[in-house]
N, C-alpha and C positions, 0 to 999 in steps of 0.2 A: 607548421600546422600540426606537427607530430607531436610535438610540447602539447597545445591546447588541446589534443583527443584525448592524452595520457591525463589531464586535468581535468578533462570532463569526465569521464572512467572514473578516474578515482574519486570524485566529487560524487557520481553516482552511487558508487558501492558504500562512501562513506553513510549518505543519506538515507540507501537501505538499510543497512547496516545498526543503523539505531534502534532500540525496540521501543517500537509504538503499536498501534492497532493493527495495522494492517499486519505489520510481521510476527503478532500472535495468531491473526487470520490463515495465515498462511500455514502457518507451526499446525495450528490445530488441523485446518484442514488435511493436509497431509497425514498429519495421527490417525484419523478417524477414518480415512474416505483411500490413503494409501498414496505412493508418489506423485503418479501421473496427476490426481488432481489437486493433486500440491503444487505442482511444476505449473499448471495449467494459471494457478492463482497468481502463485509467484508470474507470471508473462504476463497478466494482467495486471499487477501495481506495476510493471517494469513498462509495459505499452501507456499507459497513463504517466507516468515519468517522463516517457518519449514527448507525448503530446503536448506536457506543462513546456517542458525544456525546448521543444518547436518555438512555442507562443515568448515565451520568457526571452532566448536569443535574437529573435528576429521581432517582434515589437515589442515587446515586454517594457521596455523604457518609456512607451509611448500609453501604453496599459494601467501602469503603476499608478499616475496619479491622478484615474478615475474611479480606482477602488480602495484610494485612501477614505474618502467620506462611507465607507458601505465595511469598513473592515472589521468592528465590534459586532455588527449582523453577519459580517459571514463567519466569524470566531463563534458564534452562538449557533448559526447554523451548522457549522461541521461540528459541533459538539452534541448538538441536537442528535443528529444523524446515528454518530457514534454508539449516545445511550439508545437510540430504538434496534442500531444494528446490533446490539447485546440483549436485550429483550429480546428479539426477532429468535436470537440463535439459542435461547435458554429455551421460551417456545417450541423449535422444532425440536430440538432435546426430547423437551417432555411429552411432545407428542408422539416421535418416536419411539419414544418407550412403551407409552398405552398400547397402541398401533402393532407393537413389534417391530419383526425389520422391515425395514425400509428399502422401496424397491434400490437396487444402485442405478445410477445414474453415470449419465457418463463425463468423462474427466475434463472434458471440456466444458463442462457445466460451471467449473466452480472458476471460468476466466471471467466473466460480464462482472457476477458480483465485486471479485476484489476489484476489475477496473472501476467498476463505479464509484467504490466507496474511497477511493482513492482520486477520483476527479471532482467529489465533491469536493472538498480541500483548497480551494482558490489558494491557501497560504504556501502550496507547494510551488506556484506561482513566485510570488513575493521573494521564497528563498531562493529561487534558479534567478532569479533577476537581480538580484542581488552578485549573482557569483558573474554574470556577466563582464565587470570591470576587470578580470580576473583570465578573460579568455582575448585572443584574438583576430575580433569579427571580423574590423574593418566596414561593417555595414554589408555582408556577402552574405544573400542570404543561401549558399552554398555553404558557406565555412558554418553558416550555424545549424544548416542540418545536417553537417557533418560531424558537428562537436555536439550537437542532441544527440546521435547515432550513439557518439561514447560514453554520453551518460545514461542512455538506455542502454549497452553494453556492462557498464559497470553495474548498475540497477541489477540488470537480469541476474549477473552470477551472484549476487549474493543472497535474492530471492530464490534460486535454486538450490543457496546453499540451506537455507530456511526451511524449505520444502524438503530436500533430504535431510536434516537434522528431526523434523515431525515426523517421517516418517522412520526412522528410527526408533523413535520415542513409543509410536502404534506401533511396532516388531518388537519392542522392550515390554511396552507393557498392553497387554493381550486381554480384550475379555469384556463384556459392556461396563462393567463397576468401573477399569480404568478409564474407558473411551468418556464416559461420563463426567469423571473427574478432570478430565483433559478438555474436554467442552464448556465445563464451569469454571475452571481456572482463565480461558481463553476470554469468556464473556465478561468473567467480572474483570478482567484486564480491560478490556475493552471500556466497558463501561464506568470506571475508573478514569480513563482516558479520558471519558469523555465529561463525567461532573469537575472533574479538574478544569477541562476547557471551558465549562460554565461557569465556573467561579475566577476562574481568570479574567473571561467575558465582562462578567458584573463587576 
C-alpha cells in the first residue's frame, strides 16, 4: 500500500503542479492579499482534489460512463465559469481602485472560492479515474480513501508551494501599480484558459 500512497502523492503534486487557473488563483491571491490567504486557497484546490480523487477511486468506474453523453456541455460549462471567474476578478479590481482600500478580510475567505472553482471541473474527475488502473484498490473502499489522502497530500504541498512563491512575488513587488498588474496578468490568464476551453468545446 505504501507504493500506491507514494503514487498518489506524486500523481497529486504532478497535477498541481501544472499551470492552469487555479494556480494563477492562487499566485495572485497570495501577491495581493499576503500568504495566509494564499495558503488558505491553495487548501482549497487541494480539499476539492481530495473530493474528485474520493469519487474517482471508489466509484468513479461506475461514474464515467454517465457523463460521457454530457462531456462537451461540461468542457463548455467549466470554460464558461473560468471567463466570468476573470471578469469577476478584473471587476473587483477596478472597483477597488475607485472605492480605495479595501476593507481586509480574512484569510480564510479566499478557501470557498478556489474550492469552487475547482469542483466546477467535473474533468478533474475523468483524470483521477483514469489514473485509478494505476493504483491498488482491490475494490477497498479504505485503500481509496487512503490513496485520496495521498493525492490530497501531494496536491496541498505544491499549492503551498504556489501560495509562497505569490507571496514573494507581493514582498518583491510593492505598491498598487504592481498589485494591479499582478491582478491583470492573473485574470487574463485565466481567461485565456478559459476561451481556449471554448474553442476546444466547439
Amino acid at each position: 500500500m505504501g507504493g500506491g500512497f507514494l503514487k498518489s502523492l506524486s500523481f497529486g503534486a504532478v497535477i498541481a503542479a501544472s499551470i492552469g487557473p487555479i494556480a494563477l488563483l492562487i499566485i495572485g491571491t497570495a501577491a495581493n492579499r499576503g500568504l495566509w490567504p494564499g495558503c488558505f486557497a491553495g487548501l482549497g484546490a487541494a480539499l476539492a482534489d481530495l473530493a474528485y480523487a474520493l469519487i474517482a477511486f471508489s466509484i468513479g468506474a461506475m461514474l464515467l460512463p454517465l457523463l460521457v453523453p454530457w462531456m462537451a456541455a461540461i468542457r463548455v460549462g467549466s470554460a464558461l465559469v473560468l471567463v466570468v471567474m476573470a471578469i469577476a476578478m478584473l471587476r473587483r479590481d477596478f472597483a477597488a481602485s475607485d472605492e480605495g482600500t479595501a476593507a481586509p478580510r480574512h484569510p480564510a475567505g479566499s478557501l470557498l472560492p478556489t474550492f469552487a472553482l475547482t469542483m466546477v471541473n467535473p474533468m478533474t474527475l475523468v483524470l483521477f479515474a483514469g489514473f485509478v488502473a494505476q493504483l491498488p484498490l482491490a475494490g477497498s473502499i479504505r485503500t481509496a480513501g487512503w490513496l485520496a489522502f495521498g493525492l490530497f497530500c501531494g496536491s496541498l504541498l505544491v499549492q503551498l508551494a504556489l501560495a509562497a512563491a505569490g507571496a514573494l512575488v507581493g514582498a518583491t513587488l510593492q505598491g498598487r501599480c504592481w498589485q494591479r498588474i499582478v491582478n491583470l496578468a492573473g485574470a487574463a490568464g485565466i481567461f485565456v484558459f478559459g476561451v481556449v476551453g471554448l474553442l476546444a468545446a466547439g
